[in-house]
Backbone as CSV, one residue per row, in Angstrom:
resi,resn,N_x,N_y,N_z,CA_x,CA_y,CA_z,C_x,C_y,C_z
1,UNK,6.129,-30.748,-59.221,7.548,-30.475,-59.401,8.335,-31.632,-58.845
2,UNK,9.373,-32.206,-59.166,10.263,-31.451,-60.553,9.120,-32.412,-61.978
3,UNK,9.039,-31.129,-62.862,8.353,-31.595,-64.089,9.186,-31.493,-65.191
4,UNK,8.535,-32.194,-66.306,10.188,-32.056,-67.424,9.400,-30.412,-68.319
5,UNK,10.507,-29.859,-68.597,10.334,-28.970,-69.350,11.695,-28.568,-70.397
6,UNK,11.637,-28.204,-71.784,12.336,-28.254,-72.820,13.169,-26.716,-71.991
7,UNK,14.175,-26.770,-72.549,14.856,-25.207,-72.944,16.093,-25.247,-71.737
8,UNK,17.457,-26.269,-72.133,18.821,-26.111,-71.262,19.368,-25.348,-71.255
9,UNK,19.372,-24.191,-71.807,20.871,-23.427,-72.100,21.033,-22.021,-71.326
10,UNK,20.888,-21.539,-70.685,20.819,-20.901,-69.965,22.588,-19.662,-70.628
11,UNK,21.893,-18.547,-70.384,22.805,-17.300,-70.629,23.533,-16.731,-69.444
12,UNK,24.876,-15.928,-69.531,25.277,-15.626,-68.551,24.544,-14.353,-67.732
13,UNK,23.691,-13.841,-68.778,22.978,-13.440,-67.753,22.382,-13.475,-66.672
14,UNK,21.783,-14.777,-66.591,20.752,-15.553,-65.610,21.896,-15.693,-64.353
15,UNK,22.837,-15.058,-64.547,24.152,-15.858,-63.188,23.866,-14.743,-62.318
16,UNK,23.539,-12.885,-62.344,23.519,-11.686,-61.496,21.704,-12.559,-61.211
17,UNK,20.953,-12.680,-61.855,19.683,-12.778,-61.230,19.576,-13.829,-60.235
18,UNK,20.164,-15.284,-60.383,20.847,-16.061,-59.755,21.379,-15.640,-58.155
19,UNK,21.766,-14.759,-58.452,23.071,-14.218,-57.319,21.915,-13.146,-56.578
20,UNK,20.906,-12.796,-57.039,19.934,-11.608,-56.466,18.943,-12.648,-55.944
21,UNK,18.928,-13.390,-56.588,17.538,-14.313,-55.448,18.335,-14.967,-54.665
22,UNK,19.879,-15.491,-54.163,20.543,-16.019,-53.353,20.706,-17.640,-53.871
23,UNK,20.292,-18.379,-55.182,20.053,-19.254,-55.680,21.406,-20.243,-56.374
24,UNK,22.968,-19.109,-56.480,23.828,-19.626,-58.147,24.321,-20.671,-57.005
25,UNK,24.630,-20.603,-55.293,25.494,-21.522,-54.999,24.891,-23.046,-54.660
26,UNK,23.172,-22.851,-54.531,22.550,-24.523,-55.238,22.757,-24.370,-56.642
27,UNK,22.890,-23.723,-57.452,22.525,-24.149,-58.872,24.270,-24.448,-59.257
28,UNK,25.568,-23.679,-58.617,26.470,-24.314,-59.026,26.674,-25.656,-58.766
29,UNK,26.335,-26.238,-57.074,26.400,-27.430,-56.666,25.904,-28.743,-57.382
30,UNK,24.629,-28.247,-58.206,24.101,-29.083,-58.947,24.715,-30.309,-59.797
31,UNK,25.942,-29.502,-60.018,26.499,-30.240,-61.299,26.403,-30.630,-62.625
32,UNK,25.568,-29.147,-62.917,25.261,-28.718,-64.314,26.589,-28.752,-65.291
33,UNK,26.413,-29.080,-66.514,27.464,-28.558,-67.743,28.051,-27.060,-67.531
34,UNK,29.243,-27.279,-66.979,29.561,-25.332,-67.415,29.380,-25.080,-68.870
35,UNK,28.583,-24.340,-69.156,28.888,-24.014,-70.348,29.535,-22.636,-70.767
36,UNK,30.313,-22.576,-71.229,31.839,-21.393,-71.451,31.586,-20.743,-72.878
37,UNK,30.276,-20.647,-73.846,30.254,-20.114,-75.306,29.225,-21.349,-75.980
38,UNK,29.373,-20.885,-76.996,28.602,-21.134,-78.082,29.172,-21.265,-79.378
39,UNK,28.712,-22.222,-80.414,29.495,-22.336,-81.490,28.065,-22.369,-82.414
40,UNK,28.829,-21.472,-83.767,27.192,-21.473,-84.422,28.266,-21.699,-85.888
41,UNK,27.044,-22.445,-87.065,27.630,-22.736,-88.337,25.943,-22.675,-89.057
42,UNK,26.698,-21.758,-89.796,24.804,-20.694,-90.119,25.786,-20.581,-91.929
43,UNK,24.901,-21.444,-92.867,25.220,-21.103,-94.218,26.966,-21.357,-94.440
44,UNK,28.176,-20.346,-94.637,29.030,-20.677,-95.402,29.702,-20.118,-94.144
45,UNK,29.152,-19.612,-93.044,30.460,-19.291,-91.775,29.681,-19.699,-90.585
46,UNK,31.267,-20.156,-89.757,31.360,-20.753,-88.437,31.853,-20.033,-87.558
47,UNK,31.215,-19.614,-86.744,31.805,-18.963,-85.053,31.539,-19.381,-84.078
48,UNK,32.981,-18.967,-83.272,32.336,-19.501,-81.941,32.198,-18.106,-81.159
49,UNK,31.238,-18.224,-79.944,31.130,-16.982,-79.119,31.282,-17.951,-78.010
50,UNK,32.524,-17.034,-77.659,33.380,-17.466,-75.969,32.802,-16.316,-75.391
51,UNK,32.202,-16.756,-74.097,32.019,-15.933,-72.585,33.233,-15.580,-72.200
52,UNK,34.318,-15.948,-72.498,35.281,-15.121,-71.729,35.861,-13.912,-72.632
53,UNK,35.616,-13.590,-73.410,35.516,-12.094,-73.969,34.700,-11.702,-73.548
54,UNK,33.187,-12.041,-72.638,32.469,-11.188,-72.339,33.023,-10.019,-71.524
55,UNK,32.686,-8.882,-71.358,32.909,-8.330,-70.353,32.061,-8.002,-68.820
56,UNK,32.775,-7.872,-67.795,31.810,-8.575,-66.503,32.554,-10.194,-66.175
57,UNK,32.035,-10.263,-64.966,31.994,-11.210,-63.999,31.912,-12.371,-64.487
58,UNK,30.253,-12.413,-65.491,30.131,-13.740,-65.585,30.293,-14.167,-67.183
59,UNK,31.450,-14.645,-66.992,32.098,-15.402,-68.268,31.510,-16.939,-68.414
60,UNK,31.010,-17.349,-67.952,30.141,-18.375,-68.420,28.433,-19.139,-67.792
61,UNK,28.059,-20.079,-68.257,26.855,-20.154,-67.919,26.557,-21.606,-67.580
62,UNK,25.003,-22.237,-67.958,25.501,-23.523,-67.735,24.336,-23.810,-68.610
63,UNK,24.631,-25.578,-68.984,23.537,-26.371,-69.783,22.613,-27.232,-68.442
64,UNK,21.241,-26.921,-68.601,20.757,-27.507,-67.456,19.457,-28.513,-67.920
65,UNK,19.806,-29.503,-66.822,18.295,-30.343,-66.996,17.024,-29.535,-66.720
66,UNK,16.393,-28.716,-67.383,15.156,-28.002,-66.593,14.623,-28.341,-65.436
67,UNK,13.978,-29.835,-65.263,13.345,-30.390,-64.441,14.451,-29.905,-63.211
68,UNK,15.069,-30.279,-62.781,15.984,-30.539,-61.639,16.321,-28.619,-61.426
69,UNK,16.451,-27.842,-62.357,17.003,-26.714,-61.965,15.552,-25.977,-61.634
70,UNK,14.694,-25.882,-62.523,13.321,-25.455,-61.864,12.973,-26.443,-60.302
71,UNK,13.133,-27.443,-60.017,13.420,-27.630,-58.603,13.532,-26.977,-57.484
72,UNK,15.199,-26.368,-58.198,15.821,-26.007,-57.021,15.460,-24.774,-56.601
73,UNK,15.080,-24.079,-57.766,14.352,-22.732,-57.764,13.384,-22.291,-56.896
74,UNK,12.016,-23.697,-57.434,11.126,-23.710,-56.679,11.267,-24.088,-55.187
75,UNK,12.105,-24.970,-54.705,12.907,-24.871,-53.447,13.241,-23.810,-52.477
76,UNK,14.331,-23.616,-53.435,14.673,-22.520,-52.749,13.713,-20.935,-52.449
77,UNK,12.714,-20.588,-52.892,11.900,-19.545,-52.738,10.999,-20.253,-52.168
78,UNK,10.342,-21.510,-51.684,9.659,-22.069,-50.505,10.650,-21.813,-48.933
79,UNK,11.782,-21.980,-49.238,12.577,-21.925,-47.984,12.974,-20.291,-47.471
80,UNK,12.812,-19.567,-48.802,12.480,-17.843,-48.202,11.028,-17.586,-47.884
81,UNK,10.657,-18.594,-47.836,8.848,-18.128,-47.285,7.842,-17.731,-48.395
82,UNK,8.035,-18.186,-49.941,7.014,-17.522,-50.504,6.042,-19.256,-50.246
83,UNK,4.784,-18.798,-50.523,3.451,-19.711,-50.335,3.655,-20.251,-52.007
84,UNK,3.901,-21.477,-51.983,4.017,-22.609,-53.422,2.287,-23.036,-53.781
85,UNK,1.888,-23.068,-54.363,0.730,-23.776,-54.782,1.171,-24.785,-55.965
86,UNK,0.770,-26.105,-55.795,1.926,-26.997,-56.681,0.022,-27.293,-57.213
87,UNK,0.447,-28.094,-58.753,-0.802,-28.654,-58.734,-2.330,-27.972,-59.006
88,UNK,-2.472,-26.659,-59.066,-2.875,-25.885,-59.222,-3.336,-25.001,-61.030
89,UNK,-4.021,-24.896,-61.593,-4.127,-23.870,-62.660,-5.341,-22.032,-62.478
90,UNK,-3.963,-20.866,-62.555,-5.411,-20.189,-62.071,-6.286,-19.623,-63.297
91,UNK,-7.508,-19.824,-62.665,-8.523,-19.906,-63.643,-9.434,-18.461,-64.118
92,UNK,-8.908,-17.239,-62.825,-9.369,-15.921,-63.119,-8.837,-15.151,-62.609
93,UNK,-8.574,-13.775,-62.794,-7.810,-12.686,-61.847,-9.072,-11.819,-62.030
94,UNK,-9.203,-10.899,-60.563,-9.394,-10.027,-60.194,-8.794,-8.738,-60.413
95,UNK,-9.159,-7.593,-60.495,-8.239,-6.463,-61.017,-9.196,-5.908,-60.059
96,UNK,-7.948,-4.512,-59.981,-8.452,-3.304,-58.761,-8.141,-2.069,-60.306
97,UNK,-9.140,-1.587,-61.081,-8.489,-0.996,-62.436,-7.740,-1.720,-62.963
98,UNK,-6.587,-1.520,-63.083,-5.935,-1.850,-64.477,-4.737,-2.945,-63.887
99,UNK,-4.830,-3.089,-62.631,-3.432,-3.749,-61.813,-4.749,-5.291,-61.448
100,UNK,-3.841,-6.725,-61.093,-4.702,-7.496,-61.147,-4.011,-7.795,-59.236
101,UNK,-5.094,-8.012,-58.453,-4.827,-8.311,-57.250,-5.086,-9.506,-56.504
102,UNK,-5.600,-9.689,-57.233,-6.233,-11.946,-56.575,-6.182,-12.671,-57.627
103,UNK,-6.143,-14.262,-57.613,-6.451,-14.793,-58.366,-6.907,-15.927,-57.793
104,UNK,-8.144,-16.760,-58.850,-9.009,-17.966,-58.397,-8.334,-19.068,-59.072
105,UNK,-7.959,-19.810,-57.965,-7.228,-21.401,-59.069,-8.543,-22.673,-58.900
106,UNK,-8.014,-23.612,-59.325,-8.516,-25.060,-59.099,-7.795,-26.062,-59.251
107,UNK,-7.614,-27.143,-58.432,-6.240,-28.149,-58.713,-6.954,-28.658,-60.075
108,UNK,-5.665,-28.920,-60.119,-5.488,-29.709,-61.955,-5.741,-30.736,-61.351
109,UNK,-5.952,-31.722,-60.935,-6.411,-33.564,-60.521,-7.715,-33.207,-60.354
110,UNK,-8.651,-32.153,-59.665,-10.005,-31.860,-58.795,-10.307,-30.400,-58.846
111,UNK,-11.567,-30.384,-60.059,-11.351,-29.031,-60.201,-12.544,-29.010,-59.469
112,UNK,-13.282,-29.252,-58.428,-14.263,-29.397,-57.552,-13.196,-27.886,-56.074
113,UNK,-12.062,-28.404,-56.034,-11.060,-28.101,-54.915,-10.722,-26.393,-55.594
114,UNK,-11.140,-25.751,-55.145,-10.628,-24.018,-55.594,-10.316,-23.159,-54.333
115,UNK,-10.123,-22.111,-54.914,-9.323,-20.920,-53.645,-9.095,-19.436,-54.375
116,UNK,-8.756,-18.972,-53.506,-8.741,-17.317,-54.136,-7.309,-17.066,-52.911
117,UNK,-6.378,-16.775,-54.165,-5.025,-16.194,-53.533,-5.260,-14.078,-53.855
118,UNK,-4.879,-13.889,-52.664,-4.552,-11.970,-53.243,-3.366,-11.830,-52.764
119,UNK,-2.848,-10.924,-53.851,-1.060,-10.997,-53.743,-0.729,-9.273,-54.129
120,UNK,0.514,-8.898,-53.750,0.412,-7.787,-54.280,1.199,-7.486,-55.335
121,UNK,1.892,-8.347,-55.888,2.780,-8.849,-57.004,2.376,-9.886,-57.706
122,UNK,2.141,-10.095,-58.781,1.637,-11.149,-59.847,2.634,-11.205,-60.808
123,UNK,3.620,-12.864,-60.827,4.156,-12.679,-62.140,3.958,-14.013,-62.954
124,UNK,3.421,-13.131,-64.103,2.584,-14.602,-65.071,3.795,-15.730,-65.934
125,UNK,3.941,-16.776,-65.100,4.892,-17.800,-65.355,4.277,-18.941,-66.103
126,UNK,3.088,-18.958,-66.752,2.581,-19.600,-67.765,3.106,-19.766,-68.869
127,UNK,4.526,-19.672,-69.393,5.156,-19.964,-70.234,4.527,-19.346,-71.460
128,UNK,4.348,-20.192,-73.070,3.715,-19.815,-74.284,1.995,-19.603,-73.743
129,UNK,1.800,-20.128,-73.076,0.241,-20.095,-72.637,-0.131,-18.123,-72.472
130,UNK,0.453,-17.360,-71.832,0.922,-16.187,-71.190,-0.770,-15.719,-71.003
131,UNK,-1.119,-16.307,-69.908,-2.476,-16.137,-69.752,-3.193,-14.352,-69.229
132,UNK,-1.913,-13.840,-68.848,-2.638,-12.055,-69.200,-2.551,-11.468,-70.151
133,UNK,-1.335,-11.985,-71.305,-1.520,-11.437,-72.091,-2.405,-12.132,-73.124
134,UNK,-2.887,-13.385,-73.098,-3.748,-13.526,-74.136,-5.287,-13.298,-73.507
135,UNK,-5.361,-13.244,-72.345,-6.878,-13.482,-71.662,-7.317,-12.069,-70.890
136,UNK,-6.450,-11.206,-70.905,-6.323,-10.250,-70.455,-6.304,-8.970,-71.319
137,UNK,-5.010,-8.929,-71.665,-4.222,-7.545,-72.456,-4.460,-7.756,-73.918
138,UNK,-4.756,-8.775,-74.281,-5.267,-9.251,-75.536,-3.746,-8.772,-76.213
139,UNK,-2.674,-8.750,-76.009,-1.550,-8.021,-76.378,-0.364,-9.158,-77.161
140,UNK,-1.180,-10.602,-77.368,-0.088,-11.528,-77.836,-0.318,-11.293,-79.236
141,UNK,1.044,-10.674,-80.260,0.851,-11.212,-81.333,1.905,-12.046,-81.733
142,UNK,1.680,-12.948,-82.911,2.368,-13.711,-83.122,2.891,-13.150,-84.722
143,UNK,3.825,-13.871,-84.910,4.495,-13.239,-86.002,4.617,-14.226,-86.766
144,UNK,4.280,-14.429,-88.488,3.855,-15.776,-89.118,5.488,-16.221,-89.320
145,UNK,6.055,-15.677,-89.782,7.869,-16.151,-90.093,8.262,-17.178,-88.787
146,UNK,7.302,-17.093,-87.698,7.752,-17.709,-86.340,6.913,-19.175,-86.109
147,UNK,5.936,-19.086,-86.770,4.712,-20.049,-86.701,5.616,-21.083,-87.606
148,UNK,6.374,-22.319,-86.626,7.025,-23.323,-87.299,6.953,-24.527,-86.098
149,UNK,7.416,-25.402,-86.450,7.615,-26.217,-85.345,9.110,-26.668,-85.174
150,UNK,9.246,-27.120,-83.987,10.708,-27.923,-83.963,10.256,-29.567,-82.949
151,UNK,11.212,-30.398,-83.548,11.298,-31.669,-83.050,12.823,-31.971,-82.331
152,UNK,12.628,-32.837,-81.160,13.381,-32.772,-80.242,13.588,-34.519,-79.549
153,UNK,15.503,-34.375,-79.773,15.154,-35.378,-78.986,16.469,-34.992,-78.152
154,UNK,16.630,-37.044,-77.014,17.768,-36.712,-76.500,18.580,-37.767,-76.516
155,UNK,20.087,-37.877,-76.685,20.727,-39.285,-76.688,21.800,-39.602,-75.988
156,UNK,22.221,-40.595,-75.431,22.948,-40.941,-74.306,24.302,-41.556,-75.008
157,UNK,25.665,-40.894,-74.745,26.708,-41.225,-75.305,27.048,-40.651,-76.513
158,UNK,26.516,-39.782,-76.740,26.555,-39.125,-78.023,27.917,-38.477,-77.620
159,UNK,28.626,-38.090,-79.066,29.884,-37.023,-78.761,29.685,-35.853,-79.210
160,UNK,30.257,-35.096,-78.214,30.108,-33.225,-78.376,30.914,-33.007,-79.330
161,UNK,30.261,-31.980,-80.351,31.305,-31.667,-81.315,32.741,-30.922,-80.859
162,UNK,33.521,-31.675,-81.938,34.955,-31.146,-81.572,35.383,-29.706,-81.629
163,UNK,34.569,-28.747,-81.855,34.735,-27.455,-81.705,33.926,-26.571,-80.664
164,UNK,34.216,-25.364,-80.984,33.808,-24.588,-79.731,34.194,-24.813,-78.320
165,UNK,33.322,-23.454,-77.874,34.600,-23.719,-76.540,33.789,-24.523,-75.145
166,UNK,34.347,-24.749,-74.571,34.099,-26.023,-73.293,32.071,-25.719,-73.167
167,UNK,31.771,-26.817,-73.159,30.057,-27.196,-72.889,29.364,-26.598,-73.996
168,UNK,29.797,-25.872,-75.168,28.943,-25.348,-75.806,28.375,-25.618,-76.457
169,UNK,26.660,-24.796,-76.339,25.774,-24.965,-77.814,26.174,-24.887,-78.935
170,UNK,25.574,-25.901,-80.093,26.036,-25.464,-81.153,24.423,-25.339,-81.734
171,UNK,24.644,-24.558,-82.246,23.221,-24.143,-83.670,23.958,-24.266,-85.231
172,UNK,23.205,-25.112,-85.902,23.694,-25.118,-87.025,22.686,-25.124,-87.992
173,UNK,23.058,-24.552,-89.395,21.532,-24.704,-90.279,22.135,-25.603,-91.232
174,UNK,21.122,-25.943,-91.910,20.787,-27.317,-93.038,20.135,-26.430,-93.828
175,UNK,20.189,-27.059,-95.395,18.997,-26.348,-96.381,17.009,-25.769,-95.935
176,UNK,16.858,-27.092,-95.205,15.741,-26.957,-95.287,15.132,-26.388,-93.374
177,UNK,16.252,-25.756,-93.173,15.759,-25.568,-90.917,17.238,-25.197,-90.501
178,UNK,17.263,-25.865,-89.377,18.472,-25.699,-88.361,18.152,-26.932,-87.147
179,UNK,19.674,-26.976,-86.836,19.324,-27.816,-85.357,20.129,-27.011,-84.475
180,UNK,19.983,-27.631,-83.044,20.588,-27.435,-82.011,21.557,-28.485,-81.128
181,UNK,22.153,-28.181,-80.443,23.125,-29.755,-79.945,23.549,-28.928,-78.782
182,UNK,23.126,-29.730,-77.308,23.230,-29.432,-76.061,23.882,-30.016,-75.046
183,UNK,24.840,-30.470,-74.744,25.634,-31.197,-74.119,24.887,-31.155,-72.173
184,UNK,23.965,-32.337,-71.847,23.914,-31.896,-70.769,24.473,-33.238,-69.856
């Protein structure tokens, strides 16, 4: 950590969970994009969705560098005392029945170097990998309409489109896909 990982846009949701792990007043400091809505142009109509019609507290959200905000995350829950294993992939869980209670890693540089963590909470943060549910629960299906790819880049000086409201995503479709445009 910090590692790069795709996916800025963050919902106003994420601001109460934020606020429950004690985390939004590093992540406001950061100096992330506020982002205030969303602007979408899908076929023959254009909208924008403003957070401040939301109803609730949190009327807006932010565009974030992953790397740097998974950071602070990971930071900050080292400094409440949880045990970090950086460097690490785990390679088996243990189950007591149907609940899983340990797990065996090995560093990713030296897979010679292993350990057995037991926890009484397990939450599988393996991203698309979702290693209980594919190695486990056998419970991943995939859905073929979804089986696509997307290409990604990023550019420096670019201008935010002139619509929508302050920091916002825009999603737009083309004949043949859609893109995205992220102001970070």
């Amino acid at each position: 950590f910090p590692r790069y990982q795709i996916g800025e846009s963050i919902l106003p949701s994420v601001l109460p969970v934020l606020d429950l792990l004690g985390a939004r007043e590093k992540i406001e400091k950061a100096g992330f994009v506020r982002k205030e809505g969303a602007y979408f142009e899908w076929g023959p109509e254009n909208w924008d969705l403003d957070f401040d019609h939301l109803t609730g507290a949190n009327r807006h959200s932010y565009q974030v560098i992953r790397s740097q905000f998974d950071h602070i995350l990971l930071e900050h829950a080292r400094e409440l005392g949880v045990r970090v294993h950086e460097g690490t992939k785990v390679t088996d869980l243990v189950f007591d029945g149907e609940r899983p209670v340990a797990a065996y890693w090995a560093a990713s540089d030296d897979r010679t170097r292993t350990g057995r963590i037991d926890f009484d909470f397990l939450v599988d943060a393996s991203g698309r990998a979702g290693l209980i549910a594919t190695k486990y629960l056998k419970n991943r299906h995939y859905q073929e309409a979804f089986k696509n790819i997307a290409v990604w880049s990023y550019w420096r000086g670019a201008k935010q489109l002139d619509r929508g409201p302050k920091g916002a995503i825009a999603v737009c479709s083309v004949p043949y896909g859609w893109f995205w445009s992220i102001p970070l």
